[in-house]
C-alpha positions as CSV (number, residue, x, y, z in Angstrom):
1,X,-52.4,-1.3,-74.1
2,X,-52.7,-0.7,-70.3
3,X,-49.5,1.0,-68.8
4,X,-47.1,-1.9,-66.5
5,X,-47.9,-2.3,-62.9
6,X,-44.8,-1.8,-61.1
7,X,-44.8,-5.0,-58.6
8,X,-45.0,-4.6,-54.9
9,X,-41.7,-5.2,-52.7
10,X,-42.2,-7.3,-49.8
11,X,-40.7,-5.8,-46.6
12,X,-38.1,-7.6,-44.9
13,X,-39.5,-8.5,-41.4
14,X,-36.7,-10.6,-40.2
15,X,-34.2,-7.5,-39.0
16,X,-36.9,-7.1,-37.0
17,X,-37.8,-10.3,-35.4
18,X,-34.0,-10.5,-34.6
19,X,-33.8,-7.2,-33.0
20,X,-37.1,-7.8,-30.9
21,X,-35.6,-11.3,-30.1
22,X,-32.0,-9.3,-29.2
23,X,-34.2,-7.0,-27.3
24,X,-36.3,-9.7,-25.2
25,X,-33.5,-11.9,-24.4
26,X,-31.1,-8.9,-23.0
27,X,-34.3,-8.2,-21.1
28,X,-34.6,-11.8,-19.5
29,X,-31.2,-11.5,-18.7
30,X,-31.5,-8.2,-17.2
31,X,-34.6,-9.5,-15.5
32,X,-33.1,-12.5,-14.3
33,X,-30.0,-10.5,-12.5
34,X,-32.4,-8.2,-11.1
35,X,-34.3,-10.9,-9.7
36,X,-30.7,-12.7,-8.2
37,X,-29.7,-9.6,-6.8
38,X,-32.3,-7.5,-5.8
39,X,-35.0,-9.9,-4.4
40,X,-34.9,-12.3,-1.4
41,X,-35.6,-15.6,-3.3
42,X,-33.1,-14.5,-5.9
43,X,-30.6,-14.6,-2.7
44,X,-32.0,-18.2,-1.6
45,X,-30.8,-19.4,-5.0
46,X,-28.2,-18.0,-4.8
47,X,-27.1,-19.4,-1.2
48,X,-28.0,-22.5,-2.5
49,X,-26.4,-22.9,-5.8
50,X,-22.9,-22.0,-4.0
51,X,-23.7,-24.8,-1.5
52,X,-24.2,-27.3,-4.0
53,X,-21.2,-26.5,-5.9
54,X,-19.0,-26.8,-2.6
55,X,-19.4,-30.5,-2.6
56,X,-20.4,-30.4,0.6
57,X,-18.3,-28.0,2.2
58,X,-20.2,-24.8,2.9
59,X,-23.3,-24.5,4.5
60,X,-25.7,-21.4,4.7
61,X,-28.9,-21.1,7.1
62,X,-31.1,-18.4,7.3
63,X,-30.2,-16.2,4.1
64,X,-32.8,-13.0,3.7
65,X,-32.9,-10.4,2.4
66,X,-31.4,-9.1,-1.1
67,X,-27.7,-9.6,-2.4
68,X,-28.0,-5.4,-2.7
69,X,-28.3,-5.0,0.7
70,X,-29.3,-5.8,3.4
71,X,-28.9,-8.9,3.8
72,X,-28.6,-11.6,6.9
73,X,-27.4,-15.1,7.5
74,X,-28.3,-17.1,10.4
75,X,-25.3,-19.3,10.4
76,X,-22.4,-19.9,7.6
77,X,-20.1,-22.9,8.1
78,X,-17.0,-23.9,5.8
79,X,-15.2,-27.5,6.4
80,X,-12.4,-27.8,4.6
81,X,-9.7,-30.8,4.9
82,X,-7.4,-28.0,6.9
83,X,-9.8,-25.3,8.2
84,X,-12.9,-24.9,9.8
85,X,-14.7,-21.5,10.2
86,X,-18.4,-21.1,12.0
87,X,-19.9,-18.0,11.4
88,X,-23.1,-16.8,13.3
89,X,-25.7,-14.1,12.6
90,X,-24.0,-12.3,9.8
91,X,-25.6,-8.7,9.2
92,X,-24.3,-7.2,6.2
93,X,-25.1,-3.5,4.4
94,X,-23.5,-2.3,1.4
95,X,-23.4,0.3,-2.0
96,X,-23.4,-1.7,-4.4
97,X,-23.0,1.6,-7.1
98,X,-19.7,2.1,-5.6
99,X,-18.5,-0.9,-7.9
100,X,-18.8,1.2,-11.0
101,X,-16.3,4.0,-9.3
102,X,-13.6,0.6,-8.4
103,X,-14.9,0.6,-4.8
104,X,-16.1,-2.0,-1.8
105,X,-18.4,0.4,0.3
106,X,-19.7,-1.1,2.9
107,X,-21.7,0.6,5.4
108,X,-22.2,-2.1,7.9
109,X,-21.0,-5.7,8.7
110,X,-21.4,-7.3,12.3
111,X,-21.3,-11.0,13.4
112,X,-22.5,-11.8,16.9
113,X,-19.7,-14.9,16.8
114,X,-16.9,-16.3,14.7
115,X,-15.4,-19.6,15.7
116,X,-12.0,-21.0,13.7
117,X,-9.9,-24.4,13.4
118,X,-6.8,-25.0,11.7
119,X,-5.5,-28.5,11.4
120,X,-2.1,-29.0,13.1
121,X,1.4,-29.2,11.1
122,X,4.7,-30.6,11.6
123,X,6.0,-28.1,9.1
124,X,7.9,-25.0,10.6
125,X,6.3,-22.1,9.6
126,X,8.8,-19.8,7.6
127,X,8.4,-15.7,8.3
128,X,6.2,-13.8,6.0
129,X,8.0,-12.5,3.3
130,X,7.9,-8.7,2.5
131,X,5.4,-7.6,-0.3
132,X,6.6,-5.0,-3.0
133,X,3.3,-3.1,-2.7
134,X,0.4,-2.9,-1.0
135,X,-1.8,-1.6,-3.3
136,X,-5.8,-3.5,-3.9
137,X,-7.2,-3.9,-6.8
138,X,-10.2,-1.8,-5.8
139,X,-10.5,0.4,-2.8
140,X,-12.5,-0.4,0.3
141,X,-14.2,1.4,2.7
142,X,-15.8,-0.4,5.9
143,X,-17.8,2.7,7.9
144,X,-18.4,0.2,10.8
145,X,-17.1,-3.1,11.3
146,X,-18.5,-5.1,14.4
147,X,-17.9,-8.7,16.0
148,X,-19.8,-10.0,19.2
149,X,-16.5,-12.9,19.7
150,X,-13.9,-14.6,18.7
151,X,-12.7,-17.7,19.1
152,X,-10.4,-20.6,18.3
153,X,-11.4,-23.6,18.7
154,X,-9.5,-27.5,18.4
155,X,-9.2,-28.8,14.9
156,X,-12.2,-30.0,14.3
157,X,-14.9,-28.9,16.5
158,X,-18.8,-29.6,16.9
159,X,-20.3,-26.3,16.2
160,X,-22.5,-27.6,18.5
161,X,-20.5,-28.0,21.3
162,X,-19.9,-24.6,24.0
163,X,-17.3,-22.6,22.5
164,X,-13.5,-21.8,23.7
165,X,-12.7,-18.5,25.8
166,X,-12.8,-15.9,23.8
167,X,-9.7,-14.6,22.5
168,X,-11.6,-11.0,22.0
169,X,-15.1,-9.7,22.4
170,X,-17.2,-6.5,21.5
171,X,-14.6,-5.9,18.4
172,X,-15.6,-2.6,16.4
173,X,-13.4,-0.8,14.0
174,X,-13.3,1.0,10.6
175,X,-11.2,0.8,7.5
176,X,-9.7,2.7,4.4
177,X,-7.8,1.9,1.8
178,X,-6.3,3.8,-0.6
179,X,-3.4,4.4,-3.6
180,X,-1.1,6.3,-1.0
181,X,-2.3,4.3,2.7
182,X,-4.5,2.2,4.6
183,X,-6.0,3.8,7.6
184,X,-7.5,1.2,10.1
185,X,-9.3,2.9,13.4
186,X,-9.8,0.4,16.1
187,X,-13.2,1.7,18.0
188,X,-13.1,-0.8,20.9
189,X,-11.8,-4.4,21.6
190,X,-11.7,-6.3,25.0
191,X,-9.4,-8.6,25.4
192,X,-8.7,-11.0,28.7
193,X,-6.1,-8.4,30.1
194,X,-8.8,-5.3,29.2
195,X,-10.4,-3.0,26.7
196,X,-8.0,-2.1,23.6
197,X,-8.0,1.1,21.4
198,X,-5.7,2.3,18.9
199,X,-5.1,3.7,15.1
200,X,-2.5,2.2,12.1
201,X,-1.8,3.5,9.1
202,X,0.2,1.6,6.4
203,X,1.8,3.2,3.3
204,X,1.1,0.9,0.1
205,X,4.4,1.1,-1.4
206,X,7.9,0.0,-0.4
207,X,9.4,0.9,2.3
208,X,5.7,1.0,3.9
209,X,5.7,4.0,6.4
210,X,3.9,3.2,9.6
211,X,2.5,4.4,12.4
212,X,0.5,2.4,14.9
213,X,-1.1,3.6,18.5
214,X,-3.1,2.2,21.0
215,X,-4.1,2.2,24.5
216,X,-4.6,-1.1,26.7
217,X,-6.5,-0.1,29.9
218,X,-5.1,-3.5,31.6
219,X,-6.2,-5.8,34.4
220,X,-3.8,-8.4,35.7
221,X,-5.1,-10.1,38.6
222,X,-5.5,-7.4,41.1
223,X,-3.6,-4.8,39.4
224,X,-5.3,-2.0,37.0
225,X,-2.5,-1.4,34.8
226,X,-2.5,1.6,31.9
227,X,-0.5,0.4,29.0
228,X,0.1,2.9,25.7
229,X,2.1,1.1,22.4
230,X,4.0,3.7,20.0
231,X,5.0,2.3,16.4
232,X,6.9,3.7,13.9
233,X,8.7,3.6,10.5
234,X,9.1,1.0,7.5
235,X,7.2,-2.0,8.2
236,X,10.5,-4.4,7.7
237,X,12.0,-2.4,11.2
238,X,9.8,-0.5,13.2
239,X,10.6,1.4,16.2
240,X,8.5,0.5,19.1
241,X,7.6,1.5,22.5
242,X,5.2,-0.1,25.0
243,X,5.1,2.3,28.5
244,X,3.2,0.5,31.3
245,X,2.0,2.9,34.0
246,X,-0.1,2.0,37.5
247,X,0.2,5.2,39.9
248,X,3.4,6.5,40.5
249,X,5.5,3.8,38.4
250,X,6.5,3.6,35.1
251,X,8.0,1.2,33.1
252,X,9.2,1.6,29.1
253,X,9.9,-0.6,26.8
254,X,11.9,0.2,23.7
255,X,12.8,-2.1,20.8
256,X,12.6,-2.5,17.2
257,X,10.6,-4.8,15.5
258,X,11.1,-6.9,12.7
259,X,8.0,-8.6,11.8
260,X,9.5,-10.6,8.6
261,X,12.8,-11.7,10.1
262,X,12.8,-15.4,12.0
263,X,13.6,-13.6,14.9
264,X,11.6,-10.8,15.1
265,X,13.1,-8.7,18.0
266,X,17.1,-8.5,18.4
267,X,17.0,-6.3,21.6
268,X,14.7,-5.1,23.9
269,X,15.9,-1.8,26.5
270,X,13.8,-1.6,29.6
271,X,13.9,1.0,32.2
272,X,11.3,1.3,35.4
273,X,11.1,4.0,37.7
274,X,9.1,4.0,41.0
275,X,8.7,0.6,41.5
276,X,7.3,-0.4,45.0
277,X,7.0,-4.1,45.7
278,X,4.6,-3.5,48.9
279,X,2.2,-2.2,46.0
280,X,2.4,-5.2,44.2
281,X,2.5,-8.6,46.5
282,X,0.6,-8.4,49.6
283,X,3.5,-8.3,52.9
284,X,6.1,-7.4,50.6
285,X,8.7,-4.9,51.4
286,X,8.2,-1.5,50.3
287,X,10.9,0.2,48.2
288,X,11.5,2.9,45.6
289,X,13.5,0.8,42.6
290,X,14.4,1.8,39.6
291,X,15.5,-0.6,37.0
292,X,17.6,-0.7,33.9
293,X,18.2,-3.6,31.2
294,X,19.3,-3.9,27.7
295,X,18.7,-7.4,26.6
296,X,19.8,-9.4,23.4
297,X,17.7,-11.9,22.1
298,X,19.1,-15.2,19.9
299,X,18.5,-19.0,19.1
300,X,14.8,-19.8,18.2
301,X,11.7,-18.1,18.5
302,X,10.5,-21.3,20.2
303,X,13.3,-21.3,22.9
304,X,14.8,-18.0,22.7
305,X,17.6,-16.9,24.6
306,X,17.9,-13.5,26.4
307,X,21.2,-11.7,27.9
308,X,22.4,-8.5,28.9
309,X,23.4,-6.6,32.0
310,X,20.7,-5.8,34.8
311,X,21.0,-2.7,36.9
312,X,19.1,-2.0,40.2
313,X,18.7,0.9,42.5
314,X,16.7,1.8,45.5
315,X,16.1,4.6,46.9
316,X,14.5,3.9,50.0
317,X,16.3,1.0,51.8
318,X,16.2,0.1,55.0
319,X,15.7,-2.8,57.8
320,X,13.3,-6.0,56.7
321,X,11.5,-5.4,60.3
322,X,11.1,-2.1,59.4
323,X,9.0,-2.6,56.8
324,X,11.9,-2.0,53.6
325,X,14.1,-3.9,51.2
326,X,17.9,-3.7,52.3
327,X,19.0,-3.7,49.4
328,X,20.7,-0.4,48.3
329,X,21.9,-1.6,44.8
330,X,22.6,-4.6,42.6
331,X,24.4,-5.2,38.8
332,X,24.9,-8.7,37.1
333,X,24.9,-9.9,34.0
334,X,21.9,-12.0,32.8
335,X,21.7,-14.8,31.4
336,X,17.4,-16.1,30.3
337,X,15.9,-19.5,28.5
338,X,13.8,-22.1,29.5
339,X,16.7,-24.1,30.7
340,X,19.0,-21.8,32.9
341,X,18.5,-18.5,34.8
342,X,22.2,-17.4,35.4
343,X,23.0,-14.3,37.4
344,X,26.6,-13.7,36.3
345,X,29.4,-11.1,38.0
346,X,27.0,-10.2,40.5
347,X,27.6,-7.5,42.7
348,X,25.1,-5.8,45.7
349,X,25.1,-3.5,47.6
350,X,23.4,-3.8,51.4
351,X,22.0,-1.7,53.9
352,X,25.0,-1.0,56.4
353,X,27.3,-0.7,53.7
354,X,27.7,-4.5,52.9
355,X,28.3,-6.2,50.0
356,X,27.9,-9.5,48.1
357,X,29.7,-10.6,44.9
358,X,29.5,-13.7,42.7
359,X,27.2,-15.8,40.4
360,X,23.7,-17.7,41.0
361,X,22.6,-19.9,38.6
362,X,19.1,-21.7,38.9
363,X,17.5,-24.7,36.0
364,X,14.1,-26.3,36.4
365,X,14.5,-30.1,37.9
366,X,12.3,-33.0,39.6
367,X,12.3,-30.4,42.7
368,X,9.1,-27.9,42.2
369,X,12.2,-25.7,43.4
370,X,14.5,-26.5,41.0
371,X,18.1,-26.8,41.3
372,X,19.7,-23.9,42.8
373,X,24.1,-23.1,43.1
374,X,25.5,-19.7,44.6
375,X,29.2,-19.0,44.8
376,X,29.4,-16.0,46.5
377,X,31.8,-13.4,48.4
378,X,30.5,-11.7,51.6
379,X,32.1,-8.7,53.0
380,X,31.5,-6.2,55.6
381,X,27.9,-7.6,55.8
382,X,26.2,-5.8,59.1
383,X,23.2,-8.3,60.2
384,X,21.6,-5.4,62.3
385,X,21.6,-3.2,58.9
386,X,19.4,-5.6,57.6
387,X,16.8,-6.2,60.4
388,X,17.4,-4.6,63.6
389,X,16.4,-8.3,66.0
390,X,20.2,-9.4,64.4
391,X,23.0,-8.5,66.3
392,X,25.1,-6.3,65.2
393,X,28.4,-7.4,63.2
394,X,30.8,-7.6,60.8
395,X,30.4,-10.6,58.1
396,X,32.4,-12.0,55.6
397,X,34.3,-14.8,53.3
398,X,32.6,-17.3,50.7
399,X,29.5,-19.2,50.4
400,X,28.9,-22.1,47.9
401,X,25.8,-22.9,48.3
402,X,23.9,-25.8,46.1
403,X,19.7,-26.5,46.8
């Protein structure tokens, strides 16, 4: 009898066909993400799928190149029921391989022009409220940061339409963030008073150390004015101080800062050396004042009211037809809003030796002038001290004056 056959096994071939269709559809996949991110049409589709999913809200023109980098739009619009933001000419260069190492590297991003609406509210804005930390979720790194304009425009606005004045131009910066600070370097700004520069850093955690400088190179009407702005400390109070220079005078300004309080400034110390009107209004008197003011702010940031003491000195009076300010010295006791300018225990001191004491209010009426009252004390007041064509004497007594 002829030995057994042993029968055949039949190899399983589905493992197989389940792996190959495992490998083909991760492929696809792979393919297909390569294709949204790393081609232009893949771009297109994707400009256009997050336009049709804004109901109607965004708009893109002009998308090319790859979502990789880079890539440019023509024009990106968003219309919301609150805000509307026109953005124009959008450059924008990145690594996207820094995502694997938790950061947003992005090498360049310009705009020739961004224009902005928000629609008005009756509701009072409340300060901004102090965060715990500061920290992102991933770090960023802008090498070079570029915007051709800025600009806010009426809620809502034809995009159309010419745009506002520019609330900045030729903006260029760069940024850092990180687990211990963000370093922001401000390249070049100009503004409508001149070009700005400057440099902030920001600690992440609580109590926020910083330290902020910058450099206004300022033109106000005819006057080139330097202006330099010192910040420093915790965020919540920082120590500030703005010194405006234009030849030989100086002005500082010194308070403190406190950005999430509803009023944000309590007091503000000013002193000014060197200050010669003839250099500032044409046919002016010349003079060499220096000035000295600590004033308290209170009430509303809308209609906020300032007070302190105000002290003056001159060292160069003289006669008015002599070309100088007769004025030798003067101390009151200010009182600042919108309604009232008061001018409280008054006291000057005039060429000659003269003297004048009181209180001068003044408060905006019907008259371009407004509405004027003086009650003051003259004594020992010599007319030809203060311009040599008055004859000489001796003046004194009250004045109540009302205009």
């Amino acid at each position: 009898m002829a030995a057994d056959v042993p029968p055949i096994k039949k190899r399983r071939r589905w493992p197989w066909v389940v792996l190959g269709s495992l490998v083909l559809l991760i492929g696809g996949v792979l393919a297909a993400i390569a294709w949204l991110l790393m081609t232009p049409s893949g771009l297109d589709r994707l400009a256009r799928t997050a336009v049709e999913f804004s109901d109607g809200q965004l708009h893109i023109e002009g998308a090319e190149g790859r979502l990789t980098g880079p890539l440019q739009i023509r024009s990106l619009s968003l219309n919301t029921p609150t805000l509307q933001l026109q953005l124009d000419a959008l450059a924008l260069d990145w690594t996207p391989a820094a995502l694997f190492e938790r950061r947003i590297h992005i090498k360049t991003l310009s705009l020739d022009s961004v224009r902005f609406a928000s629609a008005p509210t009756d509701e009072a804005s409340a300060p901004p409220s102090l965060p715990d930390s500061l920290v992102l979720p991933v770090a960023v790194e802008i090498d070079r940061l570029t915007l051709g304009r800025l600009a806010q425009e009426s809620f809502p606005f034809d995009p159309a339409a010419p745009a506002a004045s520019a609330l900045i131009e030729a903006l260029a910066l760069s940024l850092t963030t990180g687990s211990e600070a963000h370093r922001l370097v401000l390249e070049s700004v100009s503004t409508p008073v001149g070009p700005v520069r400057g440099e902030l850093s920001l600690g992440v955690e609580a109590p926020h150390a910083t330290e902020l400088a910058a450099t206004l190179a300022g033109q106000f009407g005819e006057h080139a004015l330097d202006v330099a702005l010192a910040a420093k400390g915790p965020l919540a109070a920082l120590d500030t101080t703005a010194t405006v220079t234009r030849e030989a005078t100086q002005v500082v300004v010194v308070t403190q800062v406190k950005p999430f309080e509803v009023l944000p400034v309590e007091r503000i110390a000013v002193t000014g050396e060197r200050i010669n009107p003839a250099d500032w209004a044409p046919g002016a008197p010349a003079a060499q004042l220096s000035v000295e003011s600590t004033l308290t702010l209170s009430g509303e940031m809308s209609a906020p009211q300032l007070s302190g003491p105000l002290s003056v000195r001159n060292a160069d009076s003289g006669a008015w037809d002599a070309g100088k300010l007769p004025l030798q010295q003067l101390d009151t006791q200010l009182q600042l809003s919108a309604a009232q300018v008061v001018a409280a225990e008054l006291r000057a001191l005039l060429a000659g030796k003269g003297s004048i004491a009181g209180a001068i209010d003044w408060a905006p009426s019907d008259d371009p002038a407004g509405q004027l009252n003086a009650k003051l004390t003259l004594a020992d007041i010599n007319l030809r001290a203060l311009d040599t064509r008055l004859p000489d004497s001796r003046m004194k007594g009250q004045l109540d004056a009302a205009a």
